[in-house]
C-alpha positions as CSV (number, residue, x, y, z in Angstrom):
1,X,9.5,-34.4,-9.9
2,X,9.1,-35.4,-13.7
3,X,6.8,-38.1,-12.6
4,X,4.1,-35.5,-10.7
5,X,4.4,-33.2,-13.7
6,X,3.8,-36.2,-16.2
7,X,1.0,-37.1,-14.1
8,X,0.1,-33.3,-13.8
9,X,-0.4,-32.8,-17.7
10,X,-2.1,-36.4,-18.0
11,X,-4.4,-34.9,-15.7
12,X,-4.8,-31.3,-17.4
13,X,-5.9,-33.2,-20.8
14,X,-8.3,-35.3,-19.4
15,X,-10.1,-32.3,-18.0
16,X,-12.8,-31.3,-20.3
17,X,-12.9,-33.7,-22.5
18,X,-14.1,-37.5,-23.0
19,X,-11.2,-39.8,-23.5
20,X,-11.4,-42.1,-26.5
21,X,-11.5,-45.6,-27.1
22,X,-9.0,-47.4,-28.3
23,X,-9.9,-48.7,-32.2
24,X,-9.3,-52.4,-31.1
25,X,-11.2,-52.7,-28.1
26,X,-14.0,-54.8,-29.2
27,X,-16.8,-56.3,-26.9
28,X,-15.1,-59.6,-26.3
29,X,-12.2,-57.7,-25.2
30,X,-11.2,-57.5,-21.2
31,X,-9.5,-54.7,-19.6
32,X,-8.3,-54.9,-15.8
33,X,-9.0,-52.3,-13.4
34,X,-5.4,-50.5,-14.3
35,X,-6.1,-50.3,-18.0
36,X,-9.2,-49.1,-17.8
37,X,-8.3,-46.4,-14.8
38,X,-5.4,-45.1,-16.8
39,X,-8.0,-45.0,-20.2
40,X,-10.6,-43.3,-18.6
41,X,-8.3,-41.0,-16.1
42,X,-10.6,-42.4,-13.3
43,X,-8.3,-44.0,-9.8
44,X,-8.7,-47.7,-9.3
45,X,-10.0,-47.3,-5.4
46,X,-13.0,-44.6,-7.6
47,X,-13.9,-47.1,-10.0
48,X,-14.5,-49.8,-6.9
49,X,-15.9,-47.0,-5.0
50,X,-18.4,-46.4,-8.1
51,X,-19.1,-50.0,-8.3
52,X,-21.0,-49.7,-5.0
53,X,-23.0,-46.8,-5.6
54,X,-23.8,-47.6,-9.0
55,X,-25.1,-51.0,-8.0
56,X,-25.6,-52.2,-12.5
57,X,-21.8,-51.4,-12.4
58,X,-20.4,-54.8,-11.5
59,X,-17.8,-55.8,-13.9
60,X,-17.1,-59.8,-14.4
61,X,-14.3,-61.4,-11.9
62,X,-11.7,-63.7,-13.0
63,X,-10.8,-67.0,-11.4
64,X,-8.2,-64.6,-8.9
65,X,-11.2,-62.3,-8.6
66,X,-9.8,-59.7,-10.4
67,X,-12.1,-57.7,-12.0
68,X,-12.2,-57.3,-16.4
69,X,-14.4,-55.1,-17.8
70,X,-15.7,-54.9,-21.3
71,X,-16.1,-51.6,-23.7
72,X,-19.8,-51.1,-22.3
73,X,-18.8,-51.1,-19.1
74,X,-15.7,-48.4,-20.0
75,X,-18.7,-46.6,-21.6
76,X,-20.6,-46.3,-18.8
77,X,-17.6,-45.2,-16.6
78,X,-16.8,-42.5,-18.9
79,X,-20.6,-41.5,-19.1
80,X,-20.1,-41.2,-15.2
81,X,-16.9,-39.6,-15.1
82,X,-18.5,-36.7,-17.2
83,X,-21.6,-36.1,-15.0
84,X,-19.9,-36.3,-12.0
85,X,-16.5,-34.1,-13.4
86,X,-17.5,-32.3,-16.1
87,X,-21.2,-31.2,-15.5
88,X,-20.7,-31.5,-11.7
89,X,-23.7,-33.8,-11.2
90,X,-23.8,-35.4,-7.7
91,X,-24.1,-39.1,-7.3
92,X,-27.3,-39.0,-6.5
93,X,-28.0,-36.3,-9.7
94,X,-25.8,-38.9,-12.2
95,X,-27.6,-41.9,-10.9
96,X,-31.0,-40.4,-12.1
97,X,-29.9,-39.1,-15.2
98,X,-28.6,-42.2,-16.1
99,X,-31.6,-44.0,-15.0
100,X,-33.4,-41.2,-17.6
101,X,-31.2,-42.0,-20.3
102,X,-31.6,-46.0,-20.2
103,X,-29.0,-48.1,-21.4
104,X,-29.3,-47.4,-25.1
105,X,-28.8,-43.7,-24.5
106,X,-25.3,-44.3,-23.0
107,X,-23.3,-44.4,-26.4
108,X,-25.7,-41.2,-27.3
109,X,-25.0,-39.4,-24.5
110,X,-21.1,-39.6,-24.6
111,X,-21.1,-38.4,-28.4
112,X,-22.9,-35.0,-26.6
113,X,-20.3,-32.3,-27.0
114,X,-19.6,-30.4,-24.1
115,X,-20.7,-27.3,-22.8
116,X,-18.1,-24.6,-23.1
117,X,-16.2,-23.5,-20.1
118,X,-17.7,-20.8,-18.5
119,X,-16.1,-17.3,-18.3
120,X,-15.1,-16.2,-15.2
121,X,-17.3,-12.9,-15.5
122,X,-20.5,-15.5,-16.3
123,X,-20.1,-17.7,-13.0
124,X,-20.0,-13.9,-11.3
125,X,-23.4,-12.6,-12.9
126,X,-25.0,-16.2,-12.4
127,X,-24.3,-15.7,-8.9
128,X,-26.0,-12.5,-8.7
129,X,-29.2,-14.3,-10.2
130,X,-32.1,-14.5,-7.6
131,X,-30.0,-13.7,-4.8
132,X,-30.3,-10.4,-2.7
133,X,-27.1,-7.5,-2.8
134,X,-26.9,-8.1,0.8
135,X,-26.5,-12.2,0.0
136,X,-24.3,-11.1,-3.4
137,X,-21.8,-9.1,-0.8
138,X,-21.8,-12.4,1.4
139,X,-21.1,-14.8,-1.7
140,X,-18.4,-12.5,-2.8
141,X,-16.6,-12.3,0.0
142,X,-17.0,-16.1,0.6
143,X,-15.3,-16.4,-3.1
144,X,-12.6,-14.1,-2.5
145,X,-11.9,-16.5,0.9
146,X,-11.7,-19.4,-0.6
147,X,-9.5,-18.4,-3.5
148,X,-6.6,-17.0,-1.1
149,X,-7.2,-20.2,0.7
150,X,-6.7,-22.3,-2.8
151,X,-3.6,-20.0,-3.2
152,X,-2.4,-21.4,0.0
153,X,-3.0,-24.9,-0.7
């Protein structure tokens, strides 16, 4: 039980914001898939799920084919983490923006601050935006359903 709620508030701190790097981690420096998940707060079977749909995301393989990645590439998974998390990009959304950005923008683009979390009242009059009452009615109710089916869950 301790260990879900450790894992719980590991969780809870990651959200929102953009882990840091270690001081010591230099370029030379090698990180296994477990270091790096646990750094970034990104699952080991996501990271080798990433590595196929980001097809430049191929970290070098030891001799027992495990795989070490360097600071750039801990970079770039943290660049992903936040589009895909943070500012709910799909992977097809992150994989153009990052494309935009080039690989010199990566370090610019994780020193970006945030956007603020959104008010609850702001997500409800962006969702009246452009939409008819009749849709608005639809869309509330469809909210209101799947927040008593979160409460279930």
């Amino acid at each position: 039980m301790v260990d879900r709620e450790n894992r719980q508030n590991r969780k809870n701190e990651l959200v929102g914001s953009t882990p840091a790097l270690p001081d010591g981690l230099d370029d030379k420096r090698y990180l296994r898939i477990g270091e790096v998940s646990e750094l970034t707060g990104v699952k080991p079977y996501v990271l080798r799920y990433w590595e196929s749909e980001f097809r430049w995301m191929s970290p070098a393989k030891s001799k027992s084919r495990q795989r070490l990645y360097k600071k750039r590439d801990i970079e770039r998974i943290l660049l992903i983490r936040r589009l895909l998390h943070e500012e709910r990009y799909t992977i097809a959304g992150a994989k153009k923006k990052l494309k935009d950005i080039g690989a010199d923008g990566i370090h610019a683009a994780l020193s970006e601050s945030f956007p603020e979390p959104q008010k609850q009242e702001d997500t409800e009059n962006q969702m009246s935006l452009g939409f008819s009452q009749n849709k608005q009615v639809k869309l509330a109710k469809i909210r209101k359903d799947l927040i008593a089916i979160k409460k279930l869950i």
